[in-house]
mmCIF entry with sequence, helices, sheets and N, C-alpha, C, O atoms, coordinates in Angstrom:
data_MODEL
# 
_entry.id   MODEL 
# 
_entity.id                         1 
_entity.type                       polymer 
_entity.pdbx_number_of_molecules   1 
# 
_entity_poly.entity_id                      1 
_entity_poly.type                           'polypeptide(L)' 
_entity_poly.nstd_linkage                   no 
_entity_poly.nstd_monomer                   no 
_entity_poly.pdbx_seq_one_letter_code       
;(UNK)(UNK)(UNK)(UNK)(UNK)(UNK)(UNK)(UNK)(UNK)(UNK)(UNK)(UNK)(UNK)(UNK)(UNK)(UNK)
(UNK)(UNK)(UNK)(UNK)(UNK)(UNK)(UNK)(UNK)(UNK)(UNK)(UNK)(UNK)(UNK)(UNK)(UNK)(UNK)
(UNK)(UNK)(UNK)(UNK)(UNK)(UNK)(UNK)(UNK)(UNK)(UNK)(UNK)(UNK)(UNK)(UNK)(UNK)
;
_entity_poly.pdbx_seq_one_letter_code_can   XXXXXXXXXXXXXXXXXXXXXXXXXXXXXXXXXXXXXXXXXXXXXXX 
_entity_poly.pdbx_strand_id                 A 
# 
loop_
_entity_poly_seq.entity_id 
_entity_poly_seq.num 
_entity_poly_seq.mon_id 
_entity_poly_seq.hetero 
1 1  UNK n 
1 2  UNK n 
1 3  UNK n 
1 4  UNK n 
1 5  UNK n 
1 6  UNK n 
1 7  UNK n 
1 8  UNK n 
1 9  UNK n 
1 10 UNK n 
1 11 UNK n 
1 12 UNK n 
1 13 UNK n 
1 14 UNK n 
1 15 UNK n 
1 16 UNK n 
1 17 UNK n 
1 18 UNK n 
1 19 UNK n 
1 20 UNK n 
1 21 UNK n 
1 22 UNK n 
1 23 UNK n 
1 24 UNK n 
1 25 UNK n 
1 26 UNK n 
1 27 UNK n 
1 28 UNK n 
1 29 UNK n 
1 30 UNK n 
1 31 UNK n 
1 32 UNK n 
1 33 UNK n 
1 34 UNK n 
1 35 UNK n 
1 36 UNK n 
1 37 UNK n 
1 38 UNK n 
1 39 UNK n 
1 40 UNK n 
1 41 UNK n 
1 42 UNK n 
1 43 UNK n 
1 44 UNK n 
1 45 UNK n 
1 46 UNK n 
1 47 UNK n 
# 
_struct_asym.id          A 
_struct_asym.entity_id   1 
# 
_struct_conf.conf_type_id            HELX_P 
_struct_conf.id                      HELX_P1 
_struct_conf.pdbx_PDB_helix_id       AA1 
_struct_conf.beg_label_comp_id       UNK 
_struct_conf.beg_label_asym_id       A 
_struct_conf.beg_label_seq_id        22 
_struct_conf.pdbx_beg_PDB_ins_code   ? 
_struct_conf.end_label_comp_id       UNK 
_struct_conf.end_label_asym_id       A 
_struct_conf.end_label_seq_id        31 
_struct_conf.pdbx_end_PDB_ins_code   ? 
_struct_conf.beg_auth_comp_id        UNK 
_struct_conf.beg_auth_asym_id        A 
_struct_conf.beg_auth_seq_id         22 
_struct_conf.end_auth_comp_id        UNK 
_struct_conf.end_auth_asym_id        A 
_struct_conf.end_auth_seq_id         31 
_struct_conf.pdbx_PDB_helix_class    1 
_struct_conf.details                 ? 
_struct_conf.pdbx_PDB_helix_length   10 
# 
_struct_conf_type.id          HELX_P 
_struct_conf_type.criteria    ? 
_struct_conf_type.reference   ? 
# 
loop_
_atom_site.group_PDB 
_atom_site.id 
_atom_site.type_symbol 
_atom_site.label_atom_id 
_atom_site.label_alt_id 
_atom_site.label_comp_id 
_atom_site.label_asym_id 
_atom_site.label_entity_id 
_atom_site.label_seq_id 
_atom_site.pdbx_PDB_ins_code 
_atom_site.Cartn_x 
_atom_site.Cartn_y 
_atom_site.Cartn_z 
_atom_site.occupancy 
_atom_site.B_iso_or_equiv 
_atom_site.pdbx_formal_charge 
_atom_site.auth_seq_id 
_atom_site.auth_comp_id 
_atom_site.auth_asym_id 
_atom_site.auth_atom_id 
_atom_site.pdbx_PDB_model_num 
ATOM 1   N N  . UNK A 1 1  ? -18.485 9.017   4.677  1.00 0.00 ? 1  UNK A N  1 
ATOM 2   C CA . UNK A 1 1  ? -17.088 8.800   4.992  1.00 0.00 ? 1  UNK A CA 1 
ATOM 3   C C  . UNK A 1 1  ? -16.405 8.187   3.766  1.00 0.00 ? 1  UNK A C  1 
ATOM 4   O O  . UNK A 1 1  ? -16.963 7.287   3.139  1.00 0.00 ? 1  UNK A O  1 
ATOM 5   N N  . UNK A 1 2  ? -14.974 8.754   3.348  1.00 0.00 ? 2  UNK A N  1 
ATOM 6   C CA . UNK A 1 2  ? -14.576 8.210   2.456  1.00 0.00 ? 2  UNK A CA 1 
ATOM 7   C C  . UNK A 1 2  ? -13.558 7.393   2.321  1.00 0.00 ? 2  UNK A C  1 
ATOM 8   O O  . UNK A 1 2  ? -12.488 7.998   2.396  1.00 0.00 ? 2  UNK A O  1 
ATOM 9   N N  . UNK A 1 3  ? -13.424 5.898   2.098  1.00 0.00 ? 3  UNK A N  1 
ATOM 10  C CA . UNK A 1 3  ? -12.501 4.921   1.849  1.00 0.00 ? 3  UNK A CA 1 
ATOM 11  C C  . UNK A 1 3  ? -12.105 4.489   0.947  1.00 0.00 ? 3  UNK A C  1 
ATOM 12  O O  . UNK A 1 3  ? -12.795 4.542   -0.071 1.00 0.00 ? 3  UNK A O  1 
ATOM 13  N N  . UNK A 1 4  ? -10.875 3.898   0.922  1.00 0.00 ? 4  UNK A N  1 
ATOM 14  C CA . UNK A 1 4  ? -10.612 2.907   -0.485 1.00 0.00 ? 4  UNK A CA 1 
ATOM 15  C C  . UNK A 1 4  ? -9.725  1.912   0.043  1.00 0.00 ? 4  UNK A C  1 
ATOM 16  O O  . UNK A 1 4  ? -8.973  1.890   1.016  1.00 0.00 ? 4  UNK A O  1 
ATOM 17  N N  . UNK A 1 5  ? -10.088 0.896   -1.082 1.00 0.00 ? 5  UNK A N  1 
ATOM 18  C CA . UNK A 1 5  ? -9.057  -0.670  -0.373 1.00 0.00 ? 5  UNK A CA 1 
ATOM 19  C C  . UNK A 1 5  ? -8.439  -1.069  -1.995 1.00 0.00 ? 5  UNK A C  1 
ATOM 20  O O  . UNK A 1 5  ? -9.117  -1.146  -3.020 1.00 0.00 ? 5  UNK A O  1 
ATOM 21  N N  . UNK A 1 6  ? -6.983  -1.284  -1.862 1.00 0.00 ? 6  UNK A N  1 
ATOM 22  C CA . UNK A 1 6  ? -6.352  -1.432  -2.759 1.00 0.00 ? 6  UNK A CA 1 
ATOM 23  C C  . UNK A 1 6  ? -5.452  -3.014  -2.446 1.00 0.00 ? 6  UNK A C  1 
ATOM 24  O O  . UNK A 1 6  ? -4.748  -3.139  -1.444 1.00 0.00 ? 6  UNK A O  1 
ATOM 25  N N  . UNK A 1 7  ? -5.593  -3.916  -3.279 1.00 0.00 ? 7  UNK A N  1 
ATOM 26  C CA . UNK A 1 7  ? -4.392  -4.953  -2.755 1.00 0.00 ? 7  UNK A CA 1 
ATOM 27  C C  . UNK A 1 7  ? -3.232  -5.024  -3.968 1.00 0.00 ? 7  UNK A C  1 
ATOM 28  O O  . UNK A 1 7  ? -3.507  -5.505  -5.068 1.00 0.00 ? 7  UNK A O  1 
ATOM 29  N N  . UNK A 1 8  ? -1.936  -4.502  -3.651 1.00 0.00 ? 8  UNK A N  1 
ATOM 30  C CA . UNK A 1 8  ? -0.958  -4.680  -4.199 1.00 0.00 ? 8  UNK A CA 1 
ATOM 31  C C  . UNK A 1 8  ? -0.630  -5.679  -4.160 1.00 0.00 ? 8  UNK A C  1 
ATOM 32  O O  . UNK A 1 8  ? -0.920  -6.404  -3.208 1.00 0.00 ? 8  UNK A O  1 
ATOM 33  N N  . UNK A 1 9  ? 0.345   -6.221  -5.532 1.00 0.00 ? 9  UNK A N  1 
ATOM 34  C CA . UNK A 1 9  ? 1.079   -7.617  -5.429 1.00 0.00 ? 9  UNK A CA 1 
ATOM 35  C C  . UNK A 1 9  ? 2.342   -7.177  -6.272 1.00 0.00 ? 9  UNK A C  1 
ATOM 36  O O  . UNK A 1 9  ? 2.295   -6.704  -7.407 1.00 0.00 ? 9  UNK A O  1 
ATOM 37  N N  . UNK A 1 10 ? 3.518   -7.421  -5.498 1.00 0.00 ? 10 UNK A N  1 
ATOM 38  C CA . UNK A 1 10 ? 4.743   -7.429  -5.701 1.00 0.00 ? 10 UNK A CA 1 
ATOM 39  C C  . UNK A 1 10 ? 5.861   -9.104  -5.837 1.00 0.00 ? 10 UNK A C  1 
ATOM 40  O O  . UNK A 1 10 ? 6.019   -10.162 -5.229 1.00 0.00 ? 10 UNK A O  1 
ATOM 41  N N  . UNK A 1 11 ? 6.213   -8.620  -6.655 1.00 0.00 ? 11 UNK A N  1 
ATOM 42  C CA . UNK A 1 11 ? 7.128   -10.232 -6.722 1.00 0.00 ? 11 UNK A CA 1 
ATOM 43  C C  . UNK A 1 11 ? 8.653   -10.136 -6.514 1.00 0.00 ? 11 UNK A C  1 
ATOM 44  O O  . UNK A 1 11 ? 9.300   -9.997  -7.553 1.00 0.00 ? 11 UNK A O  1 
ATOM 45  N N  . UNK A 1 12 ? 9.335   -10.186 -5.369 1.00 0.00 ? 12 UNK A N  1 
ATOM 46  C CA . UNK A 1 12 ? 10.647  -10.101 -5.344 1.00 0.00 ? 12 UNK A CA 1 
ATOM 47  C C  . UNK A 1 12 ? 12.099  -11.266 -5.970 1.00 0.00 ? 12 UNK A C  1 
ATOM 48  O O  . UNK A 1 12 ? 12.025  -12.426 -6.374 1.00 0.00 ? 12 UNK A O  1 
ATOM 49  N N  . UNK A 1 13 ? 12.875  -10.682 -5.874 1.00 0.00 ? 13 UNK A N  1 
ATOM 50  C CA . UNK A 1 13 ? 13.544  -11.882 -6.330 1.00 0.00 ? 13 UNK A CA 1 
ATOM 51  C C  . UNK A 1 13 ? 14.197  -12.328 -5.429 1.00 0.00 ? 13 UNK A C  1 
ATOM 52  O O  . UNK A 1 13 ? 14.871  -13.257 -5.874 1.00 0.00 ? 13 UNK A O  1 
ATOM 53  N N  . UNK A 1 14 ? 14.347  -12.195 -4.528 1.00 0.00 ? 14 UNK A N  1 
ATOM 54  C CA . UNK A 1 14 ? 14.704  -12.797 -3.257 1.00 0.00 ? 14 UNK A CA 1 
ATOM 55  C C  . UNK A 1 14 ? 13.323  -13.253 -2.155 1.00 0.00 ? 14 UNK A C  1 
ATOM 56  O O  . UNK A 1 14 ? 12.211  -12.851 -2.496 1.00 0.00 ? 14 UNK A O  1 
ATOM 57  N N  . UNK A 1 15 ? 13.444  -14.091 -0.848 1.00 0.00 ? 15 UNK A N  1 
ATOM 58  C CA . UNK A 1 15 ? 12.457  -14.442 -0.869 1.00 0.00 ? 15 UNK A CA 1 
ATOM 59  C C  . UNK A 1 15 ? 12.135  -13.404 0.351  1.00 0.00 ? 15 UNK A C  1 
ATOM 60  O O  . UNK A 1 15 ? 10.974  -13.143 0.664  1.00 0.00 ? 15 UNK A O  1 
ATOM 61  N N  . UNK A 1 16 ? 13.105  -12.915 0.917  1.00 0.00 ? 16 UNK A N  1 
ATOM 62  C CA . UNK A 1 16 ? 12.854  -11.653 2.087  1.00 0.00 ? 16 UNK A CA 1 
ATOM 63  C C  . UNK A 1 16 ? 13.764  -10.384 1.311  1.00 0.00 ? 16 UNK A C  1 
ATOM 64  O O  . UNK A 1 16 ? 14.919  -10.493 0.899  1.00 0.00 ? 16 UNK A O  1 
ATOM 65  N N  . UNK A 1 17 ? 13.000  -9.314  1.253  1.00 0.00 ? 17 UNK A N  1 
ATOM 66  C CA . UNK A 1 17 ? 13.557  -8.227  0.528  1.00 0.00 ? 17 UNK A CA 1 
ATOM 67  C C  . UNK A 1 17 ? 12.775  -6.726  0.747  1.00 0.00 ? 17 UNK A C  1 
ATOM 68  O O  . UNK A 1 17 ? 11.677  -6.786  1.300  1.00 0.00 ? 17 UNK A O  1 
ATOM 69  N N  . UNK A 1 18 ? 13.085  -5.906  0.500  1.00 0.00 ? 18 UNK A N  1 
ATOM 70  C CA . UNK A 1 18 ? 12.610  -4.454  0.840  1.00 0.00 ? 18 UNK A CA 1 
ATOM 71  C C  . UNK A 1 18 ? 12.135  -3.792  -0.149 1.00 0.00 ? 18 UNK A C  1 
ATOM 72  O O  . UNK A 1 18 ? 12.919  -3.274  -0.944 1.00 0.00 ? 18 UNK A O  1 
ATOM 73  N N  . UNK A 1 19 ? 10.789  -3.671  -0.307 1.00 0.00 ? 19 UNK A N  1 
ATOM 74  C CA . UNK A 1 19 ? 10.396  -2.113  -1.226 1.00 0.00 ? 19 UNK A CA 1 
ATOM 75  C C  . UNK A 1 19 ? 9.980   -1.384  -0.807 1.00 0.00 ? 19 UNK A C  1 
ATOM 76  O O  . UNK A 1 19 ? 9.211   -1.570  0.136  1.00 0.00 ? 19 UNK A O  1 
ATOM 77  N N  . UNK A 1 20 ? 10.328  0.132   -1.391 1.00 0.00 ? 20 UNK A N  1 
ATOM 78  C CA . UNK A 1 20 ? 9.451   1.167   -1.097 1.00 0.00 ? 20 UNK A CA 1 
ATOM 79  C C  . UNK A 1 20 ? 8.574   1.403   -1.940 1.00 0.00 ? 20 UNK A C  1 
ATOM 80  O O  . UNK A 1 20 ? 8.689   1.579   -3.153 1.00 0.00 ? 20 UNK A O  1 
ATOM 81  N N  . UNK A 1 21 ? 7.396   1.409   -1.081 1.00 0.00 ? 21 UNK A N  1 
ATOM 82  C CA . UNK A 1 21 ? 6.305   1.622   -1.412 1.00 0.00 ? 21 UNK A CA 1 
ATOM 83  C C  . UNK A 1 21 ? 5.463   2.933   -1.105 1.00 0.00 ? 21 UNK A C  1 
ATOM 84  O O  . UNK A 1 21 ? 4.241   2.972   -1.247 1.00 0.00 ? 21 UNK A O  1 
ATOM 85  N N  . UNK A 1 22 ? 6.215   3.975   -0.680 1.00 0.00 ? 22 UNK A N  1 
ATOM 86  C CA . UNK A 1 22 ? 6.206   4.954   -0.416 1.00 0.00 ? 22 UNK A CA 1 
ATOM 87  C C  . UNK A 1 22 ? 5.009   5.828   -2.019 1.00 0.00 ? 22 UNK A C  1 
ATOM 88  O O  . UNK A 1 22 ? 3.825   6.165   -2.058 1.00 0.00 ? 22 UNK A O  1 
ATOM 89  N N  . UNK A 1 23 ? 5.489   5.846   -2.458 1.00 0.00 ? 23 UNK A N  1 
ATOM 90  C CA . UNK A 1 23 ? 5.341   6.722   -3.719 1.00 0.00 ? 23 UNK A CA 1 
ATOM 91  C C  . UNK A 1 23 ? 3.756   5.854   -4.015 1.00 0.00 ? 23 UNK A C  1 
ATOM 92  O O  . UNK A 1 23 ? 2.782   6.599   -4.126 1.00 0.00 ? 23 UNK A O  1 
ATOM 93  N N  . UNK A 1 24 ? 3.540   4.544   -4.123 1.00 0.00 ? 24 UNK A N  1 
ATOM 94  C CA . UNK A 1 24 ? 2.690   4.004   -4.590 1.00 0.00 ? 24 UNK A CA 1 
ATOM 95  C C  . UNK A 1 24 ? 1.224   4.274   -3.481 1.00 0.00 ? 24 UNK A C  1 
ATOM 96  O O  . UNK A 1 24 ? 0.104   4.733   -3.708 1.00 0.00 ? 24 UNK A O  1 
ATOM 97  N N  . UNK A 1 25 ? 1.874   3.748   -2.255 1.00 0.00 ? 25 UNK A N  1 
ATOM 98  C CA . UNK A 1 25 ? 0.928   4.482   -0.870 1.00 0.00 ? 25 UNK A CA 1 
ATOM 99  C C  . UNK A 1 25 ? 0.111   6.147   -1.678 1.00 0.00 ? 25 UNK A C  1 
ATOM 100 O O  . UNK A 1 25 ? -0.935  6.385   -2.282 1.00 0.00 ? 25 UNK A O  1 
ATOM 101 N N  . UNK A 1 26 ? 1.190   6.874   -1.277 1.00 0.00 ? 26 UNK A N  1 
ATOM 102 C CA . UNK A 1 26 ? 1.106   8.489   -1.856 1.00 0.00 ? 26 UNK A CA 1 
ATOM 103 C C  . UNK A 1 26 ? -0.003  8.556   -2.928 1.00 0.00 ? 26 UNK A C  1 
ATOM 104 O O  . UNK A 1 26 ? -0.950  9.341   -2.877 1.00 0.00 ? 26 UNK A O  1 
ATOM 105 N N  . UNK A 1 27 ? 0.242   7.537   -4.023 1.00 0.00 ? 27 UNK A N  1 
ATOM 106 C CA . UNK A 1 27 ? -1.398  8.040   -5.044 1.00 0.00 ? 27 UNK A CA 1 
ATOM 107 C C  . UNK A 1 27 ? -2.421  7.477   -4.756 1.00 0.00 ? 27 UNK A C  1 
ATOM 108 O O  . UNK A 1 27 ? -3.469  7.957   -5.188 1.00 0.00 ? 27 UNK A O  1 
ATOM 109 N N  . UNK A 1 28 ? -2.456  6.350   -3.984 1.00 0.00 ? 28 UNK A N  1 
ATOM 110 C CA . UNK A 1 28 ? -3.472  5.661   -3.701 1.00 0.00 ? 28 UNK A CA 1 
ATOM 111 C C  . UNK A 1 28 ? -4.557  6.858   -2.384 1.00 0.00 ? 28 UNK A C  1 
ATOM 112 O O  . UNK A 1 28 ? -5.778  6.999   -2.324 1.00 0.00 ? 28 UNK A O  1 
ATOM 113 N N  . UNK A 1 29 ? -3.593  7.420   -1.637 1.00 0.00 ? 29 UNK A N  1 
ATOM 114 C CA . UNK A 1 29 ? -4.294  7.821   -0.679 1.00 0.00 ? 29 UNK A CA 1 
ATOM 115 C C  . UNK A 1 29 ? -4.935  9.381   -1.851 1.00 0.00 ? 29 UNK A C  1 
ATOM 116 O O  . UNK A 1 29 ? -6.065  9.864   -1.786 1.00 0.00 ? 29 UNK A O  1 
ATOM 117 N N  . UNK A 1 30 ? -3.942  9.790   -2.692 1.00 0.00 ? 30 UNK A N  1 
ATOM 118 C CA . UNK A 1 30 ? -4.480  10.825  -3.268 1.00 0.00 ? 30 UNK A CA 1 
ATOM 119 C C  . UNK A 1 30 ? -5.864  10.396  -3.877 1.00 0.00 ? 30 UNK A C  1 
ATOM 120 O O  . UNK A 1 30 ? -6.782  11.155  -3.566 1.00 0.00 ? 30 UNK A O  1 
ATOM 121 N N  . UNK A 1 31 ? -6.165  9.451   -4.593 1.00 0.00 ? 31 UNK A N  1 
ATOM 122 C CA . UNK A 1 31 ? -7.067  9.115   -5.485 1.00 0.00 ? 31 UNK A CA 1 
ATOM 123 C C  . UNK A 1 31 ? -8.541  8.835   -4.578 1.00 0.00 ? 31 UNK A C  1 
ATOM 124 O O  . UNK A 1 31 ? -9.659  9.065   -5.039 1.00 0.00 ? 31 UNK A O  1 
ATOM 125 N N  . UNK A 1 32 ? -8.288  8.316   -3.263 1.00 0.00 ? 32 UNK A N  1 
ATOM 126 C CA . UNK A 1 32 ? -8.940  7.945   -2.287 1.00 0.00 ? 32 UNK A CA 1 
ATOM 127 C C  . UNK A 1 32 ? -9.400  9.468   -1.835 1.00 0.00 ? 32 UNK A C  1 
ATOM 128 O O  . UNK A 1 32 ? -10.118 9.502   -0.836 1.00 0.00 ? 32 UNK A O  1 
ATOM 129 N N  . UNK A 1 33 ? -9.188  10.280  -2.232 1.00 0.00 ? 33 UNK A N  1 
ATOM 130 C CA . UNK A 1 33 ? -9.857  12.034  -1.631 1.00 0.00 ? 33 UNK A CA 1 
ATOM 131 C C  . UNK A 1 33 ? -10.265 12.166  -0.364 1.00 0.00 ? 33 UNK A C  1 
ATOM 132 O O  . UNK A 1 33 ? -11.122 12.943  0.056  1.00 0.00 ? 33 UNK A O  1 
ATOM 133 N N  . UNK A 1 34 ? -9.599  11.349  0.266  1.00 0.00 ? 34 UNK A N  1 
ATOM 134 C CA . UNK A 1 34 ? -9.220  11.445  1.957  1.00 0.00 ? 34 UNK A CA 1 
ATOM 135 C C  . UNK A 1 34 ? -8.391  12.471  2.359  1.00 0.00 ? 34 UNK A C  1 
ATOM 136 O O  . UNK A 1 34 ? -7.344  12.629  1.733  1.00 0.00 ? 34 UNK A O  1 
ATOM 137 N N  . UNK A 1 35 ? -8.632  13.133  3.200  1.00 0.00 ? 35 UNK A N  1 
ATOM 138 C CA . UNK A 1 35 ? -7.660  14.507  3.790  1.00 0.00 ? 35 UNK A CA 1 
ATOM 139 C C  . UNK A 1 35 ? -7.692  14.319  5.047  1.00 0.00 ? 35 UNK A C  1 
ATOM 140 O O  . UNK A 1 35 ? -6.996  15.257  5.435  1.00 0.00 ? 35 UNK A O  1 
ATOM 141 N N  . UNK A 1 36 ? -8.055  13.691  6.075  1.00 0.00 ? 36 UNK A N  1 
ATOM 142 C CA . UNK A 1 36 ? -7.770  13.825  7.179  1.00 0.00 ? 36 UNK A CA 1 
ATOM 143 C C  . UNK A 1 36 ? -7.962  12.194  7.859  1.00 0.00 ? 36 UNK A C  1 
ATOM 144 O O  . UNK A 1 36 ? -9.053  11.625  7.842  1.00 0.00 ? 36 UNK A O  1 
ATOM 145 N N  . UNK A 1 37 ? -6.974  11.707  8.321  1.00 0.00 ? 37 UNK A N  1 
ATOM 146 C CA . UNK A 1 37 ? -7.137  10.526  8.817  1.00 0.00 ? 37 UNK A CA 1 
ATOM 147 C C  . UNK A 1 37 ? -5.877  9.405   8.823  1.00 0.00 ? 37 UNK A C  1 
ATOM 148 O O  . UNK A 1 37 ? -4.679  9.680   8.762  1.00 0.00 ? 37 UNK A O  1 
ATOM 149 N N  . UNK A 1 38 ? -6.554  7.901   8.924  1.00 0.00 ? 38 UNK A N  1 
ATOM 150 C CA . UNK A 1 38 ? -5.220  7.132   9.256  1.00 0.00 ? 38 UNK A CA 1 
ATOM 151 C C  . UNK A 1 38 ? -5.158  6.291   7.592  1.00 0.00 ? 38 UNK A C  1 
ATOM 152 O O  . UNK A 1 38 ? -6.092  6.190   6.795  1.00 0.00 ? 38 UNK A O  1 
ATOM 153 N N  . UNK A 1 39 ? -3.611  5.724   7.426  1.00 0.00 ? 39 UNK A N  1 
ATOM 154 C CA . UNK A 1 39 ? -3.476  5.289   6.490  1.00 0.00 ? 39 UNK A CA 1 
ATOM 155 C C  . UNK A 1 39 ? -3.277  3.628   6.831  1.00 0.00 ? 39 UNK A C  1 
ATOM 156 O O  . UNK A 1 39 ? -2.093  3.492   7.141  1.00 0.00 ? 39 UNK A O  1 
ATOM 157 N N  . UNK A 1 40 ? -3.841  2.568   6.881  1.00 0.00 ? 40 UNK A N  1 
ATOM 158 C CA . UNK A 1 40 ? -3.276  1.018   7.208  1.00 0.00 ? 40 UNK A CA 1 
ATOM 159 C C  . UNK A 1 40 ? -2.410  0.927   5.810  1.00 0.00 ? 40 UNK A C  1 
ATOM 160 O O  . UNK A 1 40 ? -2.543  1.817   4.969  1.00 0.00 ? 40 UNK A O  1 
ATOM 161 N N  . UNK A 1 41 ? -1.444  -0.276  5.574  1.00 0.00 ? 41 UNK A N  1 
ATOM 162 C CA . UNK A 1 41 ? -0.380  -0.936  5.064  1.00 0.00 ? 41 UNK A CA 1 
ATOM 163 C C  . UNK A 1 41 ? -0.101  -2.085  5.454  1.00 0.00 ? 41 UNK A C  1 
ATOM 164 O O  . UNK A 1 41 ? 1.001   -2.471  5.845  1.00 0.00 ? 41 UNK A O  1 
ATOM 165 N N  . UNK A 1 42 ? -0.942  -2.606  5.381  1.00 0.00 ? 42 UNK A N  1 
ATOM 166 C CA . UNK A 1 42 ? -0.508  -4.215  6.162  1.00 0.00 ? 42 UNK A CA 1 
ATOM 167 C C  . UNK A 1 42 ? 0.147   -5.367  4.624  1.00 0.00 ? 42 UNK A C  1 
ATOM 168 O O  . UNK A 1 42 ? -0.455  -5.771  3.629  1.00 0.00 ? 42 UNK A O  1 
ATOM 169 N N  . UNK A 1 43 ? 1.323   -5.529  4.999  1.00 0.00 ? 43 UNK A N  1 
ATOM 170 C CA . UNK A 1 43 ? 2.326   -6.002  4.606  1.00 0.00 ? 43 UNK A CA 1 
ATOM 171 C C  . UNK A 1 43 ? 2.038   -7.615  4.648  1.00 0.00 ? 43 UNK A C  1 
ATOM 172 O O  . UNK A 1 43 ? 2.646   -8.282  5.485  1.00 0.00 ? 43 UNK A O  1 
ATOM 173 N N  . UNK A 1 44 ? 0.899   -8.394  3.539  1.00 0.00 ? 44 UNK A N  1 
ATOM 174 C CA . UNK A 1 44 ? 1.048   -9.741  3.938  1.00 0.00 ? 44 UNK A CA 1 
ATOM 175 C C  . UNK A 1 44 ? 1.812   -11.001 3.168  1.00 0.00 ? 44 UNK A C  1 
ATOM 176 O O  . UNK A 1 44 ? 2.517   -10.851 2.170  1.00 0.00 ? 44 UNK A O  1 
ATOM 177 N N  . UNK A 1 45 ? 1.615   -11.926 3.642  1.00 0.00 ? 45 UNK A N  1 
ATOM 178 C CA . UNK A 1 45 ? 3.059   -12.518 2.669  1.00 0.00 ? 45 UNK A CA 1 
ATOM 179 C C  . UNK A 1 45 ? 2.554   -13.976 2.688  1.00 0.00 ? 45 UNK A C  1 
ATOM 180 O O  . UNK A 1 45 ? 1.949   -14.586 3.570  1.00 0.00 ? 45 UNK A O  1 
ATOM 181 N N  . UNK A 1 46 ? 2.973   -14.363 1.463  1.00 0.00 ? 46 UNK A N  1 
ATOM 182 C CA . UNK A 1 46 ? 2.928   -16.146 1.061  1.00 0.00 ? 46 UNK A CA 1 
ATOM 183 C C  . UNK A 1 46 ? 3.756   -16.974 0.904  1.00 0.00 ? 46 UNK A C  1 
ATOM 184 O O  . UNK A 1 46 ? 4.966   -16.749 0.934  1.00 0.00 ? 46 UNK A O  1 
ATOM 185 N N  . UNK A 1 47 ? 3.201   -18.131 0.700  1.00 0.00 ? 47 UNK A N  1 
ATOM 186 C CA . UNK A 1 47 ? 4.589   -19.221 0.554  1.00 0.00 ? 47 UNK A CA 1 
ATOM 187 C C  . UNK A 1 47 ? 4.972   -19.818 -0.408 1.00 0.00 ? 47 UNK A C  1 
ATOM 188 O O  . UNK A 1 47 ? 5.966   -20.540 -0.330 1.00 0.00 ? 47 UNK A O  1 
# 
């Protein structure tokens, strides 16, 4: 079975704010040579 675990770190300039992360998701799952299945995104946050 094939997986991959990636942890992104983003720094906003505000302290609640929106990215898309769309595009970045997209190569990660490409590179991961997964074709059929679920994608997690868990969005975690500090203080």
């Amino acid at each position: 079975m094939k997986s991959l675990t990636e942890h992104l770190w983003f720094e906003t300039p505000h302290r609640r704010d929106y990215l898309n992360v769309t595009v970045a998701v997209e190569q990660l799952v490409r590179k991961s040579g997964v074709q059929e299945g679920l994608c997690l995104v868990n969005a975690m946050h500090g203080d």
